[in-house]
N, C-alpha and C positions, 0 to 999 in steps of 0.2 A: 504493500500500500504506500507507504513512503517513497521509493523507488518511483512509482507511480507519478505521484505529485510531483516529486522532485522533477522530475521530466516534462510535466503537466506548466509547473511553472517557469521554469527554461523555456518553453514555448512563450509564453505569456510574455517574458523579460524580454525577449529577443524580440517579439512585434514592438516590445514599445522603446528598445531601443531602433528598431528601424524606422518610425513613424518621428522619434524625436531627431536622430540624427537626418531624418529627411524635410523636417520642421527646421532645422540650422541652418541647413543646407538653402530650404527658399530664403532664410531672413538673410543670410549671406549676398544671395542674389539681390536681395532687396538694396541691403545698402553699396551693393557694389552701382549700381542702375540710379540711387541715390546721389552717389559721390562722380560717375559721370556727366550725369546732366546736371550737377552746379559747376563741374568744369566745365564743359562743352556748351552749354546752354544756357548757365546761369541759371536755374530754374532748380527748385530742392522737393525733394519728397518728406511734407512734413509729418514726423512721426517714424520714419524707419530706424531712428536708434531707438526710441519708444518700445517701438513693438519686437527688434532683437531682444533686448533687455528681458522680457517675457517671457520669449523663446526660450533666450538661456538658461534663464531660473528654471520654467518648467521641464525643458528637456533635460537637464540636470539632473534632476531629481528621479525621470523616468530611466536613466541610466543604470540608479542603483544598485535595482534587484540583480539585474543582468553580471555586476561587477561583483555582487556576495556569492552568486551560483559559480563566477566562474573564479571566485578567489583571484580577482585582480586587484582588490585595494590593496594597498601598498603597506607594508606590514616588514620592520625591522628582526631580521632573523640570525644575526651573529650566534647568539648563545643559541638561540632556538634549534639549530639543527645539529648543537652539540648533546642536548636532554633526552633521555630516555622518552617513547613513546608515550607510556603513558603518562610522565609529567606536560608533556608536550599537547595531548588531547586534554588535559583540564585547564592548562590555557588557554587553549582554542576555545571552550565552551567559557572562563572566564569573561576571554574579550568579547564573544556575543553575546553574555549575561548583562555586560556594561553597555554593549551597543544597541542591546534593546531597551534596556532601559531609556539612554540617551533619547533614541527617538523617540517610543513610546511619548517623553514630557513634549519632547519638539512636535511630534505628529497632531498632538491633543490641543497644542498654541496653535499649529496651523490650521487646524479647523475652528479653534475660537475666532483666530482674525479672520476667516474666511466664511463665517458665518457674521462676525460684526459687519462688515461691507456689503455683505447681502441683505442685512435688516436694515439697515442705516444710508443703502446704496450711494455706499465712498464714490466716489471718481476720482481718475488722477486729473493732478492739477497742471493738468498739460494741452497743447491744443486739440488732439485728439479725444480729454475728455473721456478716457476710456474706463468702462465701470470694472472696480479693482476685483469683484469678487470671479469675473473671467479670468485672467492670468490667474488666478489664487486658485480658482479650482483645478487647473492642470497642476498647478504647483503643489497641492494637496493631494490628487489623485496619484502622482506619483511616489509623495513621502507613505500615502498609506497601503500600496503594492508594496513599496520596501519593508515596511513594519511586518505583514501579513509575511510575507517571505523569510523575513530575520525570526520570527515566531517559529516556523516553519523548520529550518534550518537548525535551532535552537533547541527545538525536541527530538528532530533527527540524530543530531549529534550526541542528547542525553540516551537515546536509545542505544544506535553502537556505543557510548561509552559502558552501561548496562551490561552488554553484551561482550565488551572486553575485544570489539572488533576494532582495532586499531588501523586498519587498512581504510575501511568505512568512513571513518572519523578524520580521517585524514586526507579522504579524499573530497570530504564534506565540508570541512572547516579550516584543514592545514593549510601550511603554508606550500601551494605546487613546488614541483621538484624543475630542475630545469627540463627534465625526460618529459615531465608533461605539460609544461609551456611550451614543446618543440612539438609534440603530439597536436596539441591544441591549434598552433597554428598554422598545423599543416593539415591535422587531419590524420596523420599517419601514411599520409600519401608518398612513398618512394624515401621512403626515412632511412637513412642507414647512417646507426650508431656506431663509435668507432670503438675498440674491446677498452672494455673498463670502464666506460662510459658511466654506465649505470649504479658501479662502485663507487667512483668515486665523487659523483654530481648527488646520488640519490640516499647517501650511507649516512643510515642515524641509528642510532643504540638507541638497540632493541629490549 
């Protein structure tokens, strides 16, 4: 069932990193079409930093999920890949004990202020005039896939640790090996490791 999910939301993380990174990508367009016609024509489109600014916060944030399934936050591992296993899986669960928490409080402000703009309908105070509780809700909808996800991941991990699956756990929350950063971005496609590769990139006491 977890297995399951976890797949389920990989799915999920990846349309909305495609739909965000495709969101950047028009406002890029924007101020690029922007910034020529007040060169070439004197003439400015008002509000295209406006509405990047939007963009970015919310695609931002829809990036998340995508970046805890695939263990790309960035994470200092000197000592870490000297520790034994299982000191190293209660880490792991550690930092997402904290990291749920964190957002849990952040998740729950961004829905207060995103619910105040909507009863009170804030506007920015800009020529555009744009009602804030739009950006706020992409910018919310994506803090609250991350939470639902970090939730998710969170009891995944309490499980294989339960279970004393340290493989599981570390493929769930650990810090990637460089064998499966190279895996990741290839795919596995026409890979060849050179001997020892996997000794000495991927070796932690056990």
């Amino acid at each position: 069932m977890f297995a399951t999910l976890h797949r389920r939301l990989e799915q999920i993380s990846k349309y909305a990193v495609w739909i965000g990174g495709s969101a950047l990508l028009l406002s890029a367009v924007m101020v690029t079409l922007d910034v020529l016609s007040r060169k070439l024509f004197n003439v400015t489109m008002s509000g295209s930093d406006e509405i990047s600014g939007y963009v970015f916060a919310a695609s931002t944030t829809w990036a998340y999920s995508y970046c805890l399934l695939h263990r790309s936050n960035v994470r200092i591992d000197v000592l870490y890949n000297t520790l034994p296993r299982p000191l190293t899986g209660i880490l792991d669960i550690t930092g997402l004990s904290l990291l749920l928490y964190y957002m849990g409080v952040m998740t729950y402000h961004a829905w207060f202020v995103f619910e105040q703009s909507w009863t009170k309908g804030s506007v920015a105070i800009t020529t555009l005039a744009t009602p804030q509780w739009i950006p706020q809700a992409f910018w919310f909808a994506g803090l609250a896939l991350f939470l639902v996800t970090l939730v998710f991941v969170t009891l995944y991990s309490l499980v294989a640790l339960a279970r004393r699956n340290w493989d599981l756990l570390n493929k769930i929350a650990g810090v990637p090996s460089i064998i499966d950063t190279i895996e990741e971005q290839t795919q596995g496609v026409d890979v060849v490791l050179g001997p020892g590769v996997n000794q000495s990139d991927t070796a932690r006491e056990r």
